[in-house]
C-alpha atoms as one frame of an Amber mdcrd trajectory, in Angstrom:
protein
   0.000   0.000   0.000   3.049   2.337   0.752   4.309   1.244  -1.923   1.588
   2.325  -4.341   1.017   5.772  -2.500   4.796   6.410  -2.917   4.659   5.727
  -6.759   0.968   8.145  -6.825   3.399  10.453  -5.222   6.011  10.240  -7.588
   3.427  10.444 -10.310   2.080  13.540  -9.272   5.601  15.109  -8.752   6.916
  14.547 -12.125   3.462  15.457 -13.571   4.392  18.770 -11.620   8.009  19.507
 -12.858   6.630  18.770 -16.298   3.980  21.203 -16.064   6.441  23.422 -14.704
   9.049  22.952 -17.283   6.607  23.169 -20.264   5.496  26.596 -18.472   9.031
  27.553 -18.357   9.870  26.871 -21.650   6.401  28.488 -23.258   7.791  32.194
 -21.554  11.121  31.168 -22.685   9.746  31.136 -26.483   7.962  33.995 -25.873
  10.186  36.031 -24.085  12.148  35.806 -27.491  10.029  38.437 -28.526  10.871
  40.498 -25.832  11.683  44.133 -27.136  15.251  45.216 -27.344  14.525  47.987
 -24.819  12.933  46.217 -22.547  13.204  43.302 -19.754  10.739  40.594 -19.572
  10.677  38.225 -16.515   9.416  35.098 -16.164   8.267  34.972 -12.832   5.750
  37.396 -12.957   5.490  38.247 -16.799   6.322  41.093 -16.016   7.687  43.523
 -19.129   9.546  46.633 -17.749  10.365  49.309 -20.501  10.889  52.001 -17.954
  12.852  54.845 -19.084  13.973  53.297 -22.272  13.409  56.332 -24.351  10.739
  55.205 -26.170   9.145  57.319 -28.376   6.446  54.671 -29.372   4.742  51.528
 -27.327   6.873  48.467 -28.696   5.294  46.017 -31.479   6.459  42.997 -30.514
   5.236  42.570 -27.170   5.168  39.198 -25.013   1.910  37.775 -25.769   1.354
  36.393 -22.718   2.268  39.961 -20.752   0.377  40.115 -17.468   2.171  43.714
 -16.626   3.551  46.152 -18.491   5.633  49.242 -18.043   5.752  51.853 -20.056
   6.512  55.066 -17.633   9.024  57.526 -17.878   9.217  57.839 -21.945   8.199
  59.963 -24.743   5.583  58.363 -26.384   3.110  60.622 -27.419   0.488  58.617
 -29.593  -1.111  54.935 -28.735  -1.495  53.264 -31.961  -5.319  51.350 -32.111
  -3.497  48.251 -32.065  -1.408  48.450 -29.654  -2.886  46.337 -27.023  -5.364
  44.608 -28.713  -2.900  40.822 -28.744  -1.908  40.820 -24.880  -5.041  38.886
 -23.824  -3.762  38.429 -20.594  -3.213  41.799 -20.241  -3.582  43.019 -16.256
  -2.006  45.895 -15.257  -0.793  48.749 -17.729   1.358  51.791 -16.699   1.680
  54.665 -19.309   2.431  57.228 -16.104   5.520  60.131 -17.013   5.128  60.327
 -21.015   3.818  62.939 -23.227   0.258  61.245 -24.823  -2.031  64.136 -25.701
  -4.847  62.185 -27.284  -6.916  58.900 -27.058  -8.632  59.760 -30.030  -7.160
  56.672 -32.348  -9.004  54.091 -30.235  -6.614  52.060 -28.819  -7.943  51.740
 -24.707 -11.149  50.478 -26.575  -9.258  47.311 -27.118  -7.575  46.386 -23.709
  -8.078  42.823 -22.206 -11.666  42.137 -20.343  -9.010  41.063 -17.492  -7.313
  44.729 -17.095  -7.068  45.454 -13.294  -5.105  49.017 -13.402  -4.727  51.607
 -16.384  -1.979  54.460 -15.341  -2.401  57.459 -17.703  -0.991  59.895 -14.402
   1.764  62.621 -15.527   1.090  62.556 -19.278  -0.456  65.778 -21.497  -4.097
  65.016 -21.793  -6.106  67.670 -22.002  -9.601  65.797 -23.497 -11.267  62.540
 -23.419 -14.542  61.038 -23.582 -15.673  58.016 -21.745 -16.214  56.142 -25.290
 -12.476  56.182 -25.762 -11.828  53.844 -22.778 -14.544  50.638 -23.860 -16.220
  48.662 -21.591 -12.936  48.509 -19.333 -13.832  48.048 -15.784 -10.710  48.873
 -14.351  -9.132  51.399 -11.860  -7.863  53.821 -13.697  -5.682  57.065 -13.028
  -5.735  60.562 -14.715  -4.145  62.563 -12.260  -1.486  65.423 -12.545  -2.404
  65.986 -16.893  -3.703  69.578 -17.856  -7.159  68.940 -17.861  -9.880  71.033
 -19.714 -12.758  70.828 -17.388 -15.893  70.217 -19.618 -18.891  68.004 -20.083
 -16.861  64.994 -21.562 -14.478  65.425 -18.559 -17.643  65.288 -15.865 -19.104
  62.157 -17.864 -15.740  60.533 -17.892 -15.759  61.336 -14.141 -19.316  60.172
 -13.449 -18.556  56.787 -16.044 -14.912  55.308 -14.989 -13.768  53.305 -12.036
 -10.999  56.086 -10.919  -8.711  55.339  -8.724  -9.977  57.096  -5.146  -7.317
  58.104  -3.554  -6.152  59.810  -6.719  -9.717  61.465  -8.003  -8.818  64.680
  -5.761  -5.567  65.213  -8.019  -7.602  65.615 -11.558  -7.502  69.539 -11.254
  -8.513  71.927 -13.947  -6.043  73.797 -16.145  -8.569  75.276 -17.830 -12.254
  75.136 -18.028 -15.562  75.404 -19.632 -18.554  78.039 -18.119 -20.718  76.144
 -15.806 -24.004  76.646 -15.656 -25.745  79.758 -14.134 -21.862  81.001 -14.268
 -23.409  83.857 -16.322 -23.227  84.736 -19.673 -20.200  84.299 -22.052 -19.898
  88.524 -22.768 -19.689  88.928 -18.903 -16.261  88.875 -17.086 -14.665  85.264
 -16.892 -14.121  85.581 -12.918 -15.978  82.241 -12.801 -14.149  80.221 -15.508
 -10.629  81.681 -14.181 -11.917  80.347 -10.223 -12.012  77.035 -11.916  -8.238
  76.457 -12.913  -6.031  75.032 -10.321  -9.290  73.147  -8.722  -9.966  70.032
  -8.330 -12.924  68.931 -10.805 -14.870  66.488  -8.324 -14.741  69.768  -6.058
 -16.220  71.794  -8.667 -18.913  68.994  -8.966 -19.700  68.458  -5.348 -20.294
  72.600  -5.314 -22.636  72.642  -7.944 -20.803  73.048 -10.986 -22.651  71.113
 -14.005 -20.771  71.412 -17.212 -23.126  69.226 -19.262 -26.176  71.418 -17.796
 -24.764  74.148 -19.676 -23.903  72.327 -23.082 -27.557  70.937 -23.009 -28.905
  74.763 -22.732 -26.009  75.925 -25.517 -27.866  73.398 -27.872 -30.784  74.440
 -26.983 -30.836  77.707 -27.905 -29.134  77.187 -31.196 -31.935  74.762 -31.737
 -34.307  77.742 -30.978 -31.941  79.775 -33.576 -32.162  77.962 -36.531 -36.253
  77.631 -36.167 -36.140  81.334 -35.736 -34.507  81.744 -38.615 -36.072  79.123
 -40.899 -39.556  80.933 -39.814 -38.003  84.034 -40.801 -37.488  82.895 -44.172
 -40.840  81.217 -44.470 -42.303  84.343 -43.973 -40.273  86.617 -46.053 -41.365
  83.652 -48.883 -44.947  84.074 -47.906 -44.638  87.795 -48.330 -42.695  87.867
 -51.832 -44.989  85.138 -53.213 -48.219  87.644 -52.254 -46.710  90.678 -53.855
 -46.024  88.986 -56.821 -49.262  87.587 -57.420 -51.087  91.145 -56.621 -48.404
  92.352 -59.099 -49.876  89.800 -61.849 -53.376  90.603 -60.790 -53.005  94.302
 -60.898 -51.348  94.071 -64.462 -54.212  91.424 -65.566 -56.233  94.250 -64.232
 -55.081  97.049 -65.982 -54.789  94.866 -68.698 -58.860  94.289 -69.093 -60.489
  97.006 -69.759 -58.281  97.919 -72.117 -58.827  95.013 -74.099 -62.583  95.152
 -74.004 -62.500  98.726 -75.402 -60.134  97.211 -78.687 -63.054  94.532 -78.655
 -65.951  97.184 -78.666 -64.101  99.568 -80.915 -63.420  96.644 -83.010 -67.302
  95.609 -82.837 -68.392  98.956 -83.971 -65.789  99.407 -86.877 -67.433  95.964
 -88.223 -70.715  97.338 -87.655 -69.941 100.571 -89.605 -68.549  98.897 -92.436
 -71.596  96.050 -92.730 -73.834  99.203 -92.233 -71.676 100.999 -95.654 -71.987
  97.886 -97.295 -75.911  97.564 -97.474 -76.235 101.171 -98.411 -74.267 101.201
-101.705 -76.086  97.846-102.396 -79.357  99.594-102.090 -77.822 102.743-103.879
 -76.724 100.214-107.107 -80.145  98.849-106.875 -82.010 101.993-107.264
């Protein structure tokens, strides 16, 4: 019987260092891809490019890359496909580079398993929550030059963000609120926005999208202003003209029916000269 468990035992050991081996080997392959600037370890698949001067996120990346590190470089752009291959994909630190824009798509196609997105210490200045898909995870935006507006509060009110960082996302500049006033008034308000912190604004009453909802509004109320105006200006040139036709119809008549009468009695007068000098060649 101890005989059998011992063998079980051994079993299950070398089943073990197999597994272990294969596993070993797998990141070895893979690591091969490892970029030149970078380090890829194989305990935690880990891939640190920190510092590396980067001016662009590296192609080919590990695919099985649970962490990545990309702070402290000078990328400015995220391509769309970027991440889109690292499946595995966990935790993904952009902190200390220059990105300005999240326009080209590329956080809409980070791994369902993404824990942490750092975009901290970089130069964005506008986002909208579409740009960031159906992530779920904590994300940071802290310490960029943020233009406090509508998208900004939506982003706020529609991503995970890191608490203990939300109090750093302060305005650089900023959008009227509403109720601020109007926009040919003094800018007091707009200029007591930059250097706060935009949950702060919030929590005080600030509503960014309140105000972009009114802005359409009136423009809505505008352009119907002005299409009625043009109705109307259509509806009065179209009624002139036609008492301009009438009045010339008008003027026209009567003229008409004295060529018609003059023209009846001319007829009349000659029928009337005819008979006589047939009578007169009777006689």
């Amino acid at each position: 019987m101890s005989t059998d468990l011992r063998t079980d035992s051994e079993y299950a050991g070398a089943f073990c260092w197999l597994y272990a081996l294969l596993s070993a080997s797998l990141w070895v392959q893979v690591c091969a891809r490892c970029p030149e600037s970078c380090k890829c370890t194989l305990e935690s698949q880990t891939v640190l490019c920190v510092a590396a001067g980067l001016l662009e996120v590296p192609r080919e990346l590990p695919l099985e890359t649970v962490s990545l590190h990309l702070e402290h470089n000078l990328i400015h752009t995220l391509p769309e496909d970027a991440f889109q291959d690292l499946l595995h994909l966990q935790d993904l630190y952009l902190s200390h580079n220059k990105i300005d824009s999240l326009a080209s798509g590329a956080l809409r196609h980070l791994s369902t398993e993404l824990r942490l997105l750092d975009l901290s210490n970089n130069q964005l200045r506008h986002a909208r929550w579409e740009e960031f898909g159906v992530t779920r995870a904590k994300i940071r935006l802290y310490r960029n030059p943020w233009h406090c507006d509508c998208s900004l509060q939506q982003l706020m009110e529609g991503l995970y963000l890191e608490p203990e960082t939300v109090k750093e996302i302060v305005c650089k500049s900023s959008a009227r609120g509403v109720n601020e006033g109007s926009r040919w008034e003094e800018t007091g308000a707009m200029a007591g926005h930059i250097g706060q912190p935009l949950v702060k604004l919030l929590d005080s009453g600030v509503n960014f999208c309140s105000l972009q909802r009114r802005t359409t509004d009136v423009a809505m109320l505008i352009t119907m202003f002005v299409w009625f105006f043009m109705i109307i200006v259509y509806v009065v040139y179209y009624v002139r003209q036609n008492r301009a036709q009438d009045m010339r119809h008008t003027e026209h008549l009567p003229s008409a029916q004295n060529y018609h009468v003059d023209q009846h009695f001319v007829t009349a007068n000659k029928t009337a000269g005819s008979r006589k000098e047939g009578s007169v060649r009777r006689i």
